[in-house]
N, C-alpha and C positions, 0 to 999 in steps of 0.2 A: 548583485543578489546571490549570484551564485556562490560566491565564496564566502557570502554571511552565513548563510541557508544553516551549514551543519552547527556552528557555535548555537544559533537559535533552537534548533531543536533538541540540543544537549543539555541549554538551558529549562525547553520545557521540560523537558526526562526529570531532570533534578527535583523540580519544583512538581510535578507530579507526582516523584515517588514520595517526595516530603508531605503532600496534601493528602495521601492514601495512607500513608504511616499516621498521619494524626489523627485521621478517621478512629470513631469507636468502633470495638470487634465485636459485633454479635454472637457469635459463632462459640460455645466453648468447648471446651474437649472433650466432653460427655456429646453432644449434638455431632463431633467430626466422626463419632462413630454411630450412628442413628439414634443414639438416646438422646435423652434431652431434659431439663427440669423446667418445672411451669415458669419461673423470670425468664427464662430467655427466648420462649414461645409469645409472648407477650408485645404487638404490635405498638409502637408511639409516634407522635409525631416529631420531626425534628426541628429545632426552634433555635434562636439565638445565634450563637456563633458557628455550631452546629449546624445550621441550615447555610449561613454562609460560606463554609466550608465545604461541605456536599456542592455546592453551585459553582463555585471554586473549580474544585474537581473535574466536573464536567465541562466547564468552558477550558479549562486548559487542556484536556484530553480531545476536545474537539480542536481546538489551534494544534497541538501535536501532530494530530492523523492529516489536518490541510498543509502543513509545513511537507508533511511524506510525501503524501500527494502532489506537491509542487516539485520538490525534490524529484520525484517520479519523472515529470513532465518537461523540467529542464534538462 
């Protein structure tokens, strides 16, 4: 286990930064300076692929941070 350990969490890394890159950006360059226009103040739900994306996201960033932690441990 030990010497799988880092390829796995090299793996999640990858596949993390890939599920955050495909995420849509809220955020646009008007709001990164306090301003902002009425679309992008505008709350939604997220649905479809989108939502299984977002859940995505988080269960792999939660295996990520248990992998460190074991990492840690052993």
């Amino acid at each position: 286990m030990d010497a799988i350990l880092p390829y796995i969490q090299i793996f999640l890394s990858i596949l993390l930064i890939v599920l955050i890159l495909l995420q849509r950006s809220e955020a646009g360059l008007g709001s990164a300076f306090g301003g902002g226009d009425s679309m992008s103040s505008i709350n939604y739900t997220r649905r479809g692929f989108e939502r299984v994306l977002f859940s995505a996201t988080i269960v792999i960033a939660i295996l990520f941070v248990l992998s460190v932690f074991t990492a840690l441990v052993l």
